[in-house]
LUMDO-925152 format. One record per residue (C-alpha): residue number from 0; x negated, y, z. Coordinates in steps of 0.1 Angstrom, whole numbers, plus 5000, padded with zeros to 4 digits. Each point is the difference from the previous one (the first is absolute). Layout:
{lovex NUM, {X, Y, Z}}
...
This chain:
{lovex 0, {7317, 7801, 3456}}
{lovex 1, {5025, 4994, 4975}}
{lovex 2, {5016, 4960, 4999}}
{lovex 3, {5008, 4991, 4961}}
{lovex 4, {5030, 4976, 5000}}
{lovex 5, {5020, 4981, 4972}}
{lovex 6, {5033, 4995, 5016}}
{lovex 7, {4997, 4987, 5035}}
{lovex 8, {4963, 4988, 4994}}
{lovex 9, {4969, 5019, 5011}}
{lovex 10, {4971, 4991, 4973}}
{lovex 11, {4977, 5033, 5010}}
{lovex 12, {4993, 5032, 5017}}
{lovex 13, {4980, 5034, 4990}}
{lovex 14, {4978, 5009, 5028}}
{lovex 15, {4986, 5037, 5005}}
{lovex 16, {4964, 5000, 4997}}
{lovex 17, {4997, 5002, 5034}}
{lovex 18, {5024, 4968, 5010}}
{lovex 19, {4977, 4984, 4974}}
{lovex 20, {4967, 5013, 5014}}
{lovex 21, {5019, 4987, 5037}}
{lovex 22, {5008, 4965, 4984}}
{lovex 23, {4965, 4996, 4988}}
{lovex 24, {4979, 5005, 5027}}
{lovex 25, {5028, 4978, 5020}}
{lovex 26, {4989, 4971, 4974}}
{lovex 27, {4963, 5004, 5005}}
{lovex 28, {5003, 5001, 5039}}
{lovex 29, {5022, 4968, 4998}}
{lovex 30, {4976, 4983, 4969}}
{lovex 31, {4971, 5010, 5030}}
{lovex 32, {5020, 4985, 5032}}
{lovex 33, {5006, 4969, 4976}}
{lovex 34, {4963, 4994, 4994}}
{lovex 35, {4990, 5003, 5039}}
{lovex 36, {5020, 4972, 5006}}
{lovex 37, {4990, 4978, 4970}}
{lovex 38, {4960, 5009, 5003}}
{lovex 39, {4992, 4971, 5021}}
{lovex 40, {5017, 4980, 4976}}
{lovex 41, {4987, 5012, 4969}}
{lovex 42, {4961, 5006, 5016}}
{lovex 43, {5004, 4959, 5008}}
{lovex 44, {5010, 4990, 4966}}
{lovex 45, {4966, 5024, 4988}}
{lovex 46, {4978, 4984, 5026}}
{lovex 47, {5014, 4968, 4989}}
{lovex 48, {4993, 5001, 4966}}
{lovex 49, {4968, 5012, 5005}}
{lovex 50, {4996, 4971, 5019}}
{lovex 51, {5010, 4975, 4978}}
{lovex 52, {4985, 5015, 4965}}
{lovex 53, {4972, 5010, 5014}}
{lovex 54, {4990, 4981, 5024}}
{lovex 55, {4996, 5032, 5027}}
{lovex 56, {4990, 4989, 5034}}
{lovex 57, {5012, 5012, 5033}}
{lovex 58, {4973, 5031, 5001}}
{lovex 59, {5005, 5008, 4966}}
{lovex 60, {5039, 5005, 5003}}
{lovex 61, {5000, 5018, 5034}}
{lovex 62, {4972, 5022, 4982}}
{lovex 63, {5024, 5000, 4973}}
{lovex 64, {5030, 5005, 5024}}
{lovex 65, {4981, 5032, 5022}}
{lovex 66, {4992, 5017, 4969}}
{lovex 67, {5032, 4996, 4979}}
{lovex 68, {5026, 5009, 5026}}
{lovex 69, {4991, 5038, 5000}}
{lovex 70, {5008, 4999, 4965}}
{lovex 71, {5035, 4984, 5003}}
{lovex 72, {5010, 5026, 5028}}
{lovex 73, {4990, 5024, 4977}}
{lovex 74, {5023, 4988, 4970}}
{lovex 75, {5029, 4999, 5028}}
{lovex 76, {4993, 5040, 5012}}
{lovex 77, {4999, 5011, 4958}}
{lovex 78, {5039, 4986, 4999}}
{lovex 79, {5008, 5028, 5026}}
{lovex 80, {4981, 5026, 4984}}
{lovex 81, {5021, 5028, 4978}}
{lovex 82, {4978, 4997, 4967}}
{lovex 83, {5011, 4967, 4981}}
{lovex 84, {4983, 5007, 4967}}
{lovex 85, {4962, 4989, 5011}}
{lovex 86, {4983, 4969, 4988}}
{lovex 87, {4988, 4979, 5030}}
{lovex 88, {4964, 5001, 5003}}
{lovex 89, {4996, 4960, 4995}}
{lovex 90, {5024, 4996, 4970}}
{lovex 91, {4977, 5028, 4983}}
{lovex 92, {4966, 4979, 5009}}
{lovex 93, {5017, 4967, 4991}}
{lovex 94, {5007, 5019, 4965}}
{lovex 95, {4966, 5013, 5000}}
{lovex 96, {4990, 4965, 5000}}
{lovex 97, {5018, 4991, 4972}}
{lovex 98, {5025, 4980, 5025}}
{lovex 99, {5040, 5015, 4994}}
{lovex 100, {5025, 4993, 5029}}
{lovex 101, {5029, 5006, 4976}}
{lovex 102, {4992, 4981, 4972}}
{lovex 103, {4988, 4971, 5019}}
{lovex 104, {5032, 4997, 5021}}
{lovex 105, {5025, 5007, 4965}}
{lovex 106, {4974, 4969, 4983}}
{lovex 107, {5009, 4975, 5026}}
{lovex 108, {4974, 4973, 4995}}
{lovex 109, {4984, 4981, 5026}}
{lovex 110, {4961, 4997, 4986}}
């Protein structure tokens, strides 16, 4: 790694390709570690709003629950993995749909 400096202040570095493939897979394994201890968290606020928009009852959101859990482990493993260039398997489907993650989230109304 080579530090750039101006002076006395550090504003950069120029990692190898390896200390950059290193760094990366250090961010996924923390962006994973992150989301094990926020999944209760952000499963409740899901549930929740299913609840309240919806009016699910107490089968329908363990139902819910059993059946959507498998598929937020699964988000958590694909941070660790080496390949960073696939397309989630629900984005795509949501897309399919006609429904963009992206452009919803950069449109920012509340319909």
């Amino acid at each position: 790694m080579r530090v750039k400096k101006s002076g006395r202040k550090i504003f950069g570095a120029d990692l190898t390709v390896a200390e950059r493939k290193a760094l990366n897979m250090e961010i996924k394994r923390q962006m994973a570690e992150y989301d094990r201890k926020h999944k209760n968290e952000l499963e409740a606020m899901v549930l929740w709003q299913l609840h309240e928009q919806l009016g699910f009852g107490v089968q329908r959101l363990k139902k819910f629950y059993y059946n959507f859990n498998p598929v937020v482990d699964e988000l958590i493993e694909r941070y660790q993995l080496e390949e960073d260039d696939g397309i989630w398997i629900c984005t795509l489907k949501l897309k399919d749909l006609g429904i963009d993650i992206e452009e919803m989230s950069a449109d920012g109304r509340e319909d």
